[in-house]
C-alpha positions in Angstrom: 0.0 0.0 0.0 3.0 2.3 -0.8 1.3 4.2 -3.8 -1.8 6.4 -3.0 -3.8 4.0 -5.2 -3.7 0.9 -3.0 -4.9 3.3 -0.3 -7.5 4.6 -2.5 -9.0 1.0 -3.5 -9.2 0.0 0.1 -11.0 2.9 1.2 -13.5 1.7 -1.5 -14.3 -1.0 0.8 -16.7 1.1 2.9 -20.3 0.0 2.9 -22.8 3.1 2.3 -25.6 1.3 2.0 -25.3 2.1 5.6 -25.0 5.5 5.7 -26.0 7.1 9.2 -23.9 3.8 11.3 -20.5 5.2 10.7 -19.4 2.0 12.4 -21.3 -0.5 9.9 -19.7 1.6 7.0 -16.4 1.5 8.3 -17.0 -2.7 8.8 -15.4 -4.0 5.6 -12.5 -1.2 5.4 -11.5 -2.6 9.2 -12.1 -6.4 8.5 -9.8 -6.2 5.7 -7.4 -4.4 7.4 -7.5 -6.4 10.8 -6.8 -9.5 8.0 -3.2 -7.9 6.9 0.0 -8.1 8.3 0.9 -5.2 11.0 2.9 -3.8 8.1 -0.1 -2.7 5.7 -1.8 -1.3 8.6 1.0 1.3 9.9 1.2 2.1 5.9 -2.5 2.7 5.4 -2.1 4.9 8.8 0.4 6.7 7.2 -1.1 7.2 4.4 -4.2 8.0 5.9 -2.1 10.7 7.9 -0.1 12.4 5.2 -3.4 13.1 2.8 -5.1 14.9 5.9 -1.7 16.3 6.4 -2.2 17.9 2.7 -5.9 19.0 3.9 -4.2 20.9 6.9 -3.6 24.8 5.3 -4.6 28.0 6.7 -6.5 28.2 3.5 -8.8 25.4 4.0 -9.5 26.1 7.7 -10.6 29.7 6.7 -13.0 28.0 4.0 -13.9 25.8 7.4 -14.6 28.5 9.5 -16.4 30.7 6.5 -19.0 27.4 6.1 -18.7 26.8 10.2 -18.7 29.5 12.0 -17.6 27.4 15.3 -15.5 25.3 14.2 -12.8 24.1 16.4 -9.5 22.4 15.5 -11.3 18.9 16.0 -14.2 19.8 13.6 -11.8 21.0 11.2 -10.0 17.1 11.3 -13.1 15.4 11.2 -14.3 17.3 8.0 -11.3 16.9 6.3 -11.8 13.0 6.7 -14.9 13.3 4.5 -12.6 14.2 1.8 -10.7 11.0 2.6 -14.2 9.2 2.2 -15.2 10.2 -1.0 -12.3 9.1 -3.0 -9.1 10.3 -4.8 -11.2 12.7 -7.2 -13.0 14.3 -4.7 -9.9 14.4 -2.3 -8.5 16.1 -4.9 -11.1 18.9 -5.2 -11.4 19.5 -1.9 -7.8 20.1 -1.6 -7.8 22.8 -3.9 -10.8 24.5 -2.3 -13.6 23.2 -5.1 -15.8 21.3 -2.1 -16.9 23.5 0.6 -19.6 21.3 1.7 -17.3 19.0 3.1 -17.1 22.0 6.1 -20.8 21.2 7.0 -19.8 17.3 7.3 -17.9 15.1 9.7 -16.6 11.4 9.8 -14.4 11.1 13.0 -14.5 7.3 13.4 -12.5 7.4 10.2 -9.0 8.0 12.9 -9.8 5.0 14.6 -9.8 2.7 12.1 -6.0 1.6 11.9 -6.4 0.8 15.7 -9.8 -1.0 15.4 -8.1 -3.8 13.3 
Protein backbone atom coordinates (compact mmCIF):
# COMPACT_ATOMS: atom_id res chain seq x y z
CA UNK A 1 0.00 0.00 0.00
CA UNK A 2 3.01 2.27 -0.78
CA UNK A 3 1.28 4.19 -3.76
CA UNK A 4 -1.78 6.44 -3.03
CA UNK A 5 -3.84 4.02 -5.25
CA UNK A 6 -3.71 0.92 -2.95
CA UNK A 7 -4.88 3.31 -0.32
CA UNK A 8 -7.55 4.59 -2.54
CA UNK A 9 -9.04 0.95 -3.51
CA UNK A 10 -9.20 0.02 0.08
CA UNK A 11 -10.96 2.95 1.18
CA UNK A 12 -13.54 1.73 -1.53
CA UNK A 13 -14.30 -0.99 0.85
CA UNK A 14 -16.75 1.11 2.86
CA UNK A 15 -20.26 0.02 2.89
CA UNK A 16 -22.81 3.10 2.25
CA UNK A 17 -25.61 1.32 2.03
CA UNK A 18 -25.35 2.08 5.64
CA UNK A 19 -24.98 5.48 5.70
CA UNK A 20 -25.96 7.11 9.18
CA UNK A 21 -23.93 3.79 11.33
CA UNK A 22 -20.53 5.20 10.69
CA UNK A 23 -19.45 2.01 12.44
CA UNK A 24 -21.28 -0.53 9.85
CA UNK A 25 -19.74 1.61 7.03
CA UNK A 26 -16.37 1.52 8.34
CA UNK A 27 -16.99 -2.69 8.77
CA UNK A 28 -15.38 -4.02 5.58
CA UNK A 29 -12.51 -1.17 5.36
CA UNK A 30 -11.50 -2.61 9.23
CA UNK A 31 -12.09 -6.36 8.51
CA UNK A 32 -9.78 -6.18 5.73
CA UNK A 33 -7.42 -4.45 7.40
CA UNK A 34 -7.49 -6.41 10.79
CA UNK A 35 -6.81 -9.52 8.04
CA UNK A 36 -3.21 -7.89 6.87
CA UNK A 37 0.00 -8.07 8.29
CA UNK A 38 0.92 -5.24 10.98
CA UNK A 39 2.87 -3.81 8.15
CA UNK A 40 -0.08 -2.73 5.72
CA UNK A 41 -1.81 -1.32 8.64
CA UNK A 42 0.97 1.26 9.90
CA UNK A 43 1.24 2.11 5.93
CA UNK A 44 -2.49 2.65 5.40
CA UNK A 45 -2.14 4.89 8.76
CA UNK A 46 0.40 6.67 7.19
CA UNK A 47 -1.09 7.25 4.38
CA UNK A 48 -4.19 7.96 5.92
CA UNK A 49 -2.07 10.66 7.95
CA UNK A 50 -0.07 12.41 5.24
CA UNK A 51 -3.44 13.12 2.83
CA UNK A 52 -5.12 14.95 5.86
CA UNK A 53 -1.70 16.35 6.36
CA UNK A 54 -2.15 17.93 2.74
CA UNK A 55 -5.86 19.03 3.87
CA UNK A 56 -4.21 20.93 6.86
CA UNK A 57 -3.57 24.78 5.27
CA UNK A 58 -4.60 28.01 6.67
CA UNK A 59 -6.47 28.24 3.50
CA UNK A 60 -8.81 25.36 4.02
CA UNK A 61 -9.53 26.14 7.70
CA UNK A 62 -10.59 29.69 6.68
CA UNK A 63 -12.98 27.98 4.01
CA UNK A 64 -13.93 25.80 7.37
CA UNK A 65 -14.56 28.49 9.49
CA UNK A 66 -16.36 30.68 6.54
CA UNK A 67 -18.98 27.40 6.07
CA UNK A 68 -18.71 26.82 10.20
CA UNK A 69 -18.65 29.46 12.03
CA UNK A 70 -17.59 27.38 15.31
CA UNK A 71 -15.50 25.32 14.18
CA UNK A 72 -12.77 24.06 16.37
CA UNK A 73 -9.52 22.42 15.54
CA UNK A 74 -11.35 18.93 15.96
CA UNK A 75 -14.24 19.83 13.62
CA UNK A 76 -11.84 21.03 11.16
CA UNK A 77 -9.97 17.11 11.34
CA UNK A 78 -13.07 15.36 11.20
CA UNK A 79 -14.27 17.26 8.04
CA UNK A 80 -11.27 16.92 6.33
CA UNK A 81 -11.81 13.01 6.75
CA UNK A 82 -14.87 13.28 4.54
CA UNK A 83 -12.59 14.21 1.82
CA UNK A 84 -10.69 11.04 2.56
CA UNK A 85 -14.22 9.19 2.24
CA UNK A 86 -15.17 10.16 -1.02
CA UNK A 87 -12.34 9.11 -2.97
CA UNK A 88 -9.14 10.32 -4.85
CA UNK A 89 -11.18 12.72 -7.19
CA UNK A 90 -13.00 14.34 -4.67
CA UNK A 91 -9.90 14.35 -2.31
CA UNK A 92 -8.47 16.13 -4.91
CA UNK A 93 -11.07 18.94 -5.22
CA UNK A 94 -11.39 19.51 -1.88
CA UNK A 95 -7.84 20.08 -1.57
CA UNK A 96 -7.78 22.83 -3.90
CA UNK A 97 -10.80 24.52 -2.30
CA UNK A 98 -13.58 23.17 -5.05
CA UNK A 99 -15.76 21.33 -2.13
CA UNK A 100 -16.92 23.53 0.59
CA UNK A 101 -19.58 21.30 1.68
CA UNK A 102 -17.27 19.01 3.12
CA UNK A 103 -17.07 22.00 6.07
CA UNK A 104 -20.84 21.20 7.03
CA UNK A 105 -19.77 17.27 7.25
CA UNK A 106 -17.89 15.07 9.68
CA UNK A 107 -16.63 11.40 9.85
CA UNK A 108 -14.44 11.15 12.96
CA UNK A 109 -14.46 7.27 13.39
CA UNK A 110 -12.53 7.44 10.23
CA UNK A 111 -9.01 8.02 12.90
CA UNK A 112 -9.76 5.03 14.63
CA UNK A 113 -9.78 2.71 12.07
CA UNK A 114 -6.03 1.61 11.88
CA UNK A 115 -6.42 0.82 15.73
CA UNK A 116 -9.77 -1.00 15.40
CA UNK A 117 -8.08 -3.77 13.34
Amino acid sequence: MNKPQGFWAVMELCDWSHEGDDNKVLAPLIQYLSQQEDEIIFQFDDQMSELLYQLDTRKLAAQCEQMEPNMSGDSFLYSRCVALLNGSEYYEQARLGRRKEIWTMEFEALLYVPSRA
